[in-house]
C-alpha positions, 0 to 999 in steps of 0.5 A: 641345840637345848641343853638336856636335863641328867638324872642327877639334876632331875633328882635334885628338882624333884626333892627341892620341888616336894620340900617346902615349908610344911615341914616346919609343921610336919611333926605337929600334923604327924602328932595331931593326925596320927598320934604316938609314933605317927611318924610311920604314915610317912613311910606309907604315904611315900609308898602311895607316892612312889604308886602315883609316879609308876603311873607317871612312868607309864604315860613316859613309857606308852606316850614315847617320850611325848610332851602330856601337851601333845598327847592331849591335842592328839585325841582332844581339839585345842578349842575344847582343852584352851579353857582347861589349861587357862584354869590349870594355869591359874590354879598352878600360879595360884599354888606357887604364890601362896606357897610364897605367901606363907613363908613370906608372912611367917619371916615377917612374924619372925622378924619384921613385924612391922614390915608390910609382908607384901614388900617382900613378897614383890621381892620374892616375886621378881626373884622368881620372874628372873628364874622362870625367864630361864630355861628349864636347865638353868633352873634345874642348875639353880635348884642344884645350887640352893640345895647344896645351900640348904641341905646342911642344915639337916646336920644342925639337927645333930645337936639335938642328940643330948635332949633326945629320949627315945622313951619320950616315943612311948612304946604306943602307936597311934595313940591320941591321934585323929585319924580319917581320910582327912589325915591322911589327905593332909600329910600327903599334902607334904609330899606334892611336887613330884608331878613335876616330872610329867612335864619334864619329859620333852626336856629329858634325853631319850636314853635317860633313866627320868624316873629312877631320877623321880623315884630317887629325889622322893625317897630322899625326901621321905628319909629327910621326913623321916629324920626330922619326925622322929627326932621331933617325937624325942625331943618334945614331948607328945603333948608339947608337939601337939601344941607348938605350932612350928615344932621344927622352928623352936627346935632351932631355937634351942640351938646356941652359938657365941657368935649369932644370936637368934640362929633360928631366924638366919636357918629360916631365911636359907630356907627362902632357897627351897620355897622359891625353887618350889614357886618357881616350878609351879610357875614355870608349870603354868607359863608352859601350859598358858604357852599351849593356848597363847601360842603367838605370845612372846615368852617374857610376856607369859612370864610377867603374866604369871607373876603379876597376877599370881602377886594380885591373887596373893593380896587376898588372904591377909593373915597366915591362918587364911593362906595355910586354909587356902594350901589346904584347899588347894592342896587336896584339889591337887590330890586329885589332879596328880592322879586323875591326870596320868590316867586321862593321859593313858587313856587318850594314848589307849584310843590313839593306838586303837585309831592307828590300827584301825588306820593300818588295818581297815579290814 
C-alpha cells in the first residue's frame, strides 16, 4: 500500500515549492516596480494567489478526488492531449532547469569564478534525479528536512534591527515606482509553485483537508515575503535598493561572526536546499505527465529523460542575464497556465455530468 501525503507535509511542499531564489532580488523588484512602500503588492498578489487556488479547489472538489490526467482523458482522446503533455513537459523540465541554472550561475559569481558553472550544475542535477527516482512522499519527507535546514536563517535577519529606520520607509506609497500590468506580472512571478497542489490530489487521502494545507503554505510564505520586504526598505535606503541587484545577499553580507568569514556565501549555499526542492517538483511534474502518453515506459527511464535533456537545454543561456530573461518569459507563460488549467479542467468536468445525464435520462 502507497503512503499518502498529510496536511502538514502538504504545507511544507507548497512553500518550499514557491520560495526560490528571486527572493534575493524581491525588495529591488518591489522597489523598482512599486516604489516607496511597494512591499503592500505583496499582500495583494497573495490575495489574487489564494483566488487562483480556490479555483484549484473546486476542480478537487467537482472532479472527486480525480487525478487532472484523467479528467481530461474523460472528454478528451489521448491522440489529441499526447502533444499537449510532450510540450507541458518540456516546458516544466525546462523551468525547473533554469530555476537550477540561476542559482548555479550566482554561487559561481560568488565563489567559484573560475569554475565551469556547468560542473555544478551536473552535480545539481543528478541530486535531483536521486530525488525525483522516489516517490512523491519521499520527496515530500525530504522537503520536510531542507526546511527545517533552511527555515532559520529568517532569524539572522534579526540583526539587522540596530540599522533599522522606519523613516527610511518614508511616509510615501508608490512613490518612484514603474507600475503597469508588467509589474504586476513580475511580482506575481514570486510566488508560482502553489499548482503543484493540482497534481497532488491522487496522492492525498480522501478525507484529508489538501487545500487548508495549500492555502497555509502560501500565506507562510506571504508573511516570509513580507518580513524580508519590509526590513529591506528599513534598512537600505530607496535609492540604494533600487540599485543593488541582490539586496537580500549584501543584507547578509553585513553580518559578522568571529568564527566564519564571508557568512553570506555559506547562508547562499543552504540555499541549494530550497532551489533543488523547487527543481525537483517541476520535474517530478513533468516525469508524471511524460508517463500519461509513454505509458509502456519504465519509470527510471522517464526520470533520466527529464534530467538529461533539461541539463541540454540548460546549456543554452550562458550568462545569468539571459536565464533571469528566460524565467521571465517562462514565468509569464505560467501565469497563464495556472489559471487557464483549473478552468479547462472545470469545464470538461461540466460536460462530463451533462453526458452522464443525459446517459441516465435519455427522455
Amino acid at each position: 500500500m502507497k503512503e499518502k501525503l498529510n496536511q502538514y507535509h502538504i504545507a511544507i511542499l507548497i512553500y518550499m515549492t514557491q520560495s526560490g531564489i528571486v527572493i534575493f532580488s524581491l525588495p529591488r523588484l518591489v522597489a523598482e516596480n512599486f516604489g516607496t512602500n511597494g512591499w503592500y503588492v505583496l499582500v495583494i498578489i497573495s490575495l489574487l494567489v489564494t483566488c487562483n487556488i480556490f479555483l484549484m479547489q473546486l476542480v478537487y472538489r467537482f472532479g472527486k478526488g480525480s487525478s487532472v490526467f484523467d479528467i481530461l482523458e474523460q472528454r478528451i482522446p489521448l491522440a489529441v492531449l499526447s502533444p499537449i503533455y510532450i510540450l507541458l513537459a518540456l516546458f516544466w523540465a525546462y523551468l525547473g532547469c533554469l530555476v537550477g541554472k540561476q542559482y548555479i550561475l550566482i554561487l559561481q559569481m560568488l565563489a567559484f569564478p573560475t569554475t565551469n558553472p556547468m560542473v555544478f550544475k551536473f552535480i545539481f542535477d543528478f541530486m535531483a534525479l536521486i530525488l525525483i527516482s522516489k516517490q512523491i512522499y519521499n520527496i515530500t519527507k525530504a522537503a520536510t528536512v531542507f526546511f527545517y535546514l533552511t527555515i532559520w536563517m529568517v532569524f539572522v535577519f534579526f540583526f539587522h534591527f540596530p540599522e533599522f529606520s522606519w523613516l527610511r520607509l518614508t511616509p510615501f506609497i508608490g512613490y518612484g515606482g514603474i507600475g503597469g500590468l508588467e509589474s504586476w506580472l513580475e511580482i506575481y512571478i514570486a510566488f508560482l509553485g502553489y499548482e503543484v497542489c493540482l497534481f497532488l490530489i491522487p496522492y492525498v487521502p480522501e478525507k484529508t483537508k489538501v487545500f487548508k494545507a495549500v492555502y497555509i503554505g502560501n500565506f507562510f510564505l506571504t508573511f516570509i515575503y513580507l518580513f524580508i520586504c519590509v526590513i529591506g526598505f528599513g534598512f537600505f535606503s530607496f535609492g540604494q535598493l533600487t540599485n543593488l541587484v541582490y539586496p537580500l545577499l549584501d543584507m547578509l553580507a553585513y553580518l559578522q561572526l568571529p568564527f566564519i568569514e564571508r557568512i553570506e556565501n555559506f547562508l547562499f549555499t543552504l540555499f541549494l536546499f530550497k532551489v533543488l526542492m523547487t527543481t525537483v517538483i517541476y520535474f517530478w511534474i513533468a516525469k508524471i505527465t511524460l508517463s500519461r502518453v509513454f505509458r509502456k515506459v519504465k519509470s527510471t527511464w522517464l526520470d533520466l529523460s527529464v534530467v538529461v535533456v533539461s541539463y541540454g537545454l540548460s546549456l543554452i543561456p550562458q550568462v545569468i542575464s539571459e536565464v533571469e530573461r528566460l524565467l521571465r518569459m517562462l514565468g509569464y507563460t505560467q501565469i497563464v497556465i495556472v489559471y487557464v488549467f483549473p478552468l479547462l479542467l472545470l469545464a470538461v468536468i461540466a460536460l462530463n455530468r451533462m453526458s452522464n445525464r443525459r446517459r441516465e435520462n435519455p427522455s
